[in-house]
N, C-alpha and C positions, 0 to 999 in steps of 0.2 A: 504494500500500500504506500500511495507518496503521501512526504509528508513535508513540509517548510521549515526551512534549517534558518535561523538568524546567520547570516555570512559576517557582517561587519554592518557598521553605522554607513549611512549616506556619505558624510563628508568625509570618510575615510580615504576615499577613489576619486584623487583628481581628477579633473574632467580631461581625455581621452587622455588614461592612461589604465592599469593593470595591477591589482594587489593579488595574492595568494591567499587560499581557502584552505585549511586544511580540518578532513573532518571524518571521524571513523575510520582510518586508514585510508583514507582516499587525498588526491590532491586535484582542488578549482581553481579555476583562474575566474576574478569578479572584473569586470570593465566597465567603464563610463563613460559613455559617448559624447561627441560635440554636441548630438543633441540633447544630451541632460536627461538620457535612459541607461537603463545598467542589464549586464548582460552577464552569464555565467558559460561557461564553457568548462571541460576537462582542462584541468592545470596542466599536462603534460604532454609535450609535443610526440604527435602519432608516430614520427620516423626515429627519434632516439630517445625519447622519453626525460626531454630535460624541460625544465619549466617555464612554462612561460612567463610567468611574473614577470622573471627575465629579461622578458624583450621588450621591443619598439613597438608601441602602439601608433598606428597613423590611422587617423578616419576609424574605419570600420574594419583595418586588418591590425592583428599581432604578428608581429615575426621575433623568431625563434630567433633565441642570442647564441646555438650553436649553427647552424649550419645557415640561417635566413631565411628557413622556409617560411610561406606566411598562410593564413587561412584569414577568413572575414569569419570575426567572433560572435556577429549575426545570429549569422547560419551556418557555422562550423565548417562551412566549404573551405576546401583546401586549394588554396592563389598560386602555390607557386616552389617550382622545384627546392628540395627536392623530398618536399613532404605530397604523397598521393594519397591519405587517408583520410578522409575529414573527420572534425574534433566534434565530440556530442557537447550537446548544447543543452540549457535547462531552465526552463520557467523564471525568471527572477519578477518578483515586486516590493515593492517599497514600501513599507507600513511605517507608523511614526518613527521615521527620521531612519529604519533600521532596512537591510536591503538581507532581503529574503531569497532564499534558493528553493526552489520543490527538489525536492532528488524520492528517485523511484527506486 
């Protein structure tokens, strides 16, 4: 059954950039976009599993601080060599001031 994980507070997540989730053994990447929405993806890059926290946020893609692959944290599509796996993505909403994950 899913259930809403508090991630971090809102003002935690500069706007377009990327913090680290870490929760039950698992690792999220939280982001916040120019437009002032916030997004949850898998914290670990599909091709070598190093984290994205890590990387370069621009717009709507993260890249990866080992090799530069990049996906759009959107929709976990994967931009750009030489990651071919897209990243799962996850429900986020914002409830007072705190930025919420669903995870299943």
């Amino acid at each position: 059954m899913a259930e809403w994980i508090e991630a971090c507070a809102a003002g935690d997540v500069d706007e377009e950039d990327v913090i680290r989730f870490d929760h039950a053994g698992r690792t999220f990447a939280v982001y916040h976009s120019p437009d002032d929405e916030y997004f949850a993806t898998d914290g670990l890059c599909t091709h070598e599993h190093v984290h994205l926290a890590d990387g370069l946020v621009m717009d709507d893609i993260i890249e990866c601080p080992k090799h530069n692959g990049r996906f759009n944290y959107k929709t976990g599509a994967a931009r750009g060599a030489p990651v071919c796996v897209n990243l799962k993505t996850y429900p986020v909403k914002v409830e007072a001031g705190k930025v919420m994950i669903q995870l299943d």
